[in-house]
C-alpha positions in Angstrom: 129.0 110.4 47.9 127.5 106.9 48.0 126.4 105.4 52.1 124.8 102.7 52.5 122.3 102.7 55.5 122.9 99.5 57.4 118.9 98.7 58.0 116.3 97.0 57.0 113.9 99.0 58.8 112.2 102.0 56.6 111.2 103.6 59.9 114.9 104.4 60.5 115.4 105.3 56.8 112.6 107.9 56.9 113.8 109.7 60.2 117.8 109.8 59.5 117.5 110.3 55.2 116.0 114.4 55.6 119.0 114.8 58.4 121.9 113.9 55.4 123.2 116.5 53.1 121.7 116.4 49.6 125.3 114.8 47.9 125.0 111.9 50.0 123.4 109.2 47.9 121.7 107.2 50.6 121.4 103.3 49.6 119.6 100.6 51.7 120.2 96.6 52.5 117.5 96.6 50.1 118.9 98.3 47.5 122.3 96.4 47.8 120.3 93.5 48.1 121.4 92.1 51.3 119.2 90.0 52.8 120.9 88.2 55.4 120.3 89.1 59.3 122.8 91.0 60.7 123.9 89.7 64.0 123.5 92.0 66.9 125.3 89.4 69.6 126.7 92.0 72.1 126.0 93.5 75.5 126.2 97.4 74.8 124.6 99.2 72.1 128.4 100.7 70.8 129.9 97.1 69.8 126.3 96.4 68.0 126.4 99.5 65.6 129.7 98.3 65.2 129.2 94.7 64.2 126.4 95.9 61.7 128.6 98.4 60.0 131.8 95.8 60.1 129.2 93.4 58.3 128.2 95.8 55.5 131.9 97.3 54.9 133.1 93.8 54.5 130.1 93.1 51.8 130.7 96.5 49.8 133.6 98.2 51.0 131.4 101.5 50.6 130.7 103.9 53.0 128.6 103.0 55.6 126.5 103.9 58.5 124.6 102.0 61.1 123.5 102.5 64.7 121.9 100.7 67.7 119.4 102.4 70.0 118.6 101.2 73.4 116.2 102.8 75.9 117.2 102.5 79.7 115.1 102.6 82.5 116.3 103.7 85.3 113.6 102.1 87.8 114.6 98.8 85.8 118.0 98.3 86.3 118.8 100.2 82.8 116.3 97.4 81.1 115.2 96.8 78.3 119.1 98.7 77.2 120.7 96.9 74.5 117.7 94.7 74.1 114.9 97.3 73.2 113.9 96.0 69.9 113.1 92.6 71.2 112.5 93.0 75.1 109.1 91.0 74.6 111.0 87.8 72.6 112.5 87.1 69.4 110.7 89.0 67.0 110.5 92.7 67.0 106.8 93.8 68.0 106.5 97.6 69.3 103.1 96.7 70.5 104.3 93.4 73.1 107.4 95.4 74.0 105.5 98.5 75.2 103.1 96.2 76.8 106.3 94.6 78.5 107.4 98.0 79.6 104.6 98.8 81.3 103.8 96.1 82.9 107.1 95.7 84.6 106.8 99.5 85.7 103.2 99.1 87.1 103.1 101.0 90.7 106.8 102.7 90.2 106.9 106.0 90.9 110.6 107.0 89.6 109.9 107.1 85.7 113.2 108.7 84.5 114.3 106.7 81.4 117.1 107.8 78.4 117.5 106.8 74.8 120.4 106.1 73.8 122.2 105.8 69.8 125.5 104.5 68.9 126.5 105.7 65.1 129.1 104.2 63.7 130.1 105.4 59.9 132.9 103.4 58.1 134.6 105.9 55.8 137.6 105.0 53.6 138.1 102.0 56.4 138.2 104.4 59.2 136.1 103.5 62.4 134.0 106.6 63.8 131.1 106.5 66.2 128.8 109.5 67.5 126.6 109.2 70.4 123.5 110.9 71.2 121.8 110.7 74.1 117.8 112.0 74.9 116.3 111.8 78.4 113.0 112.0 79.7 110.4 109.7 81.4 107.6 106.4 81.0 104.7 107.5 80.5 101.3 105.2 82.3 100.2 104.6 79.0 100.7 105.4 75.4 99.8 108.4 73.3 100.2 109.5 69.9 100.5 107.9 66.7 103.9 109.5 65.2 106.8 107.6 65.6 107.6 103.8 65.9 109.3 101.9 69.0 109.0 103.0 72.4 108.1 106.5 71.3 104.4 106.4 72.4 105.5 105.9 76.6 108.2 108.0 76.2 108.2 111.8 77.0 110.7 114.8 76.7 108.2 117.9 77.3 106.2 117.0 80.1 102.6 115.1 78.9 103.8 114.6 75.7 104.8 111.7 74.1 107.6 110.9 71.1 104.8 109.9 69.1 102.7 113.7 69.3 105.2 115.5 67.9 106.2 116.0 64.1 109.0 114.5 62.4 110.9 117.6 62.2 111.1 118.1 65.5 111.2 114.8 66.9 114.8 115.0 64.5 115.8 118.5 66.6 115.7 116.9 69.8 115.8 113.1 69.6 118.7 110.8 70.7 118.9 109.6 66.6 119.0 113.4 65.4 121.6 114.5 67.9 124.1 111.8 67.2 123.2 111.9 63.2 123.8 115.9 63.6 127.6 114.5 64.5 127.5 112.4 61.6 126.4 115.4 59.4 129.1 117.9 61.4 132.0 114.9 61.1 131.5 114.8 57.0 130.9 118.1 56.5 134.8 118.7 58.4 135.8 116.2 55.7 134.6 118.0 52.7 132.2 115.1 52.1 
């Protein structure tokens, strides 16, 4: 079966590809060549995985999949939540928005913070969407060098961050891998 990954990013491409079954022929923006930025105009995470996968179903009419991750901070008001990948302004920089994060949680003691991922897969022009959820806390500073995002403030197992532990197992236990595991469960009930 042909899905096509609704990213540009090859960070998200290299985490969610391993967590597929073998006969799903993943395809990129890239390789449909689709260029265009996808608009990500709403105010919760679900309606923007939505939009993104609405946008490529209407281009290709092909199987699709796309998500939208947010991490809430409790401490914050739920911030930076459905506007994670550009807290720090209008381009995407890990770097300014981790800065951002921990400047604004300088001094706090309550650190508890989620991820959060919205799938949604177009299939045959039905709507599904899979959540998966991963809490934990900020960290004071970052650690590690695995990962990409937020994963070098965040941590699951106490003193470790995202970003210290291997791929494998960051896909066992992160929000992504739990609500792709759904994805994989949800086709696999299909006979896909």
């Amino acid at each position: 079966m042909k899905l096509i990954l609704a990213t540009a990013n090859p960070n998200k491409v290299k985490e969610i590809q391993p967590l597929l079954p073998d006969e799903i022929e993943v395809h990129t923006l890239k390789d449909i060549a689709y260029s265009k930025e996808i608009s990500e105009d709403h105010d919760n995470i679900e309606d923007n995985s939505l939009q993104k996968a609405m946008t490529i179903w209407e281009h290709t009419y092909t199987t699709c999949l796309s998500d939208d991750t947010g991490l809430f901070i409790n401490a914050l008001d739920g911030e930076p939540g459905v506007y994670s990948a550009m807290y720090a302004g209008e381009k995407r920089d890990d770097k300014k928005n981790i800065k951002k994060v921990l400047s604004n949680m300088k001094g706090e003691e309550e650190r508890s913070a989620y991820f959060k991922t919205v799938f949604t897969l177009i299939i045959d022009g039905e709507i599904h969407q899979f959540t998966g959820i991963l809490n934990g806390q900020i960290l004071e500073s970052p650690q590690g060098k695995n990962g990409f995002g937020y994963d070098p403030i965040f941590s699951h197992a106490p003193g470790l961050s995202l970003a210290e532990i291997g791929l494998e197992e960051k896909d066992k236990i992160s929000h992504r891998g739990i609500a792709l595991q759904k994805v994989v469960e949800f086709l696999r009930s299909r006979g896909k």
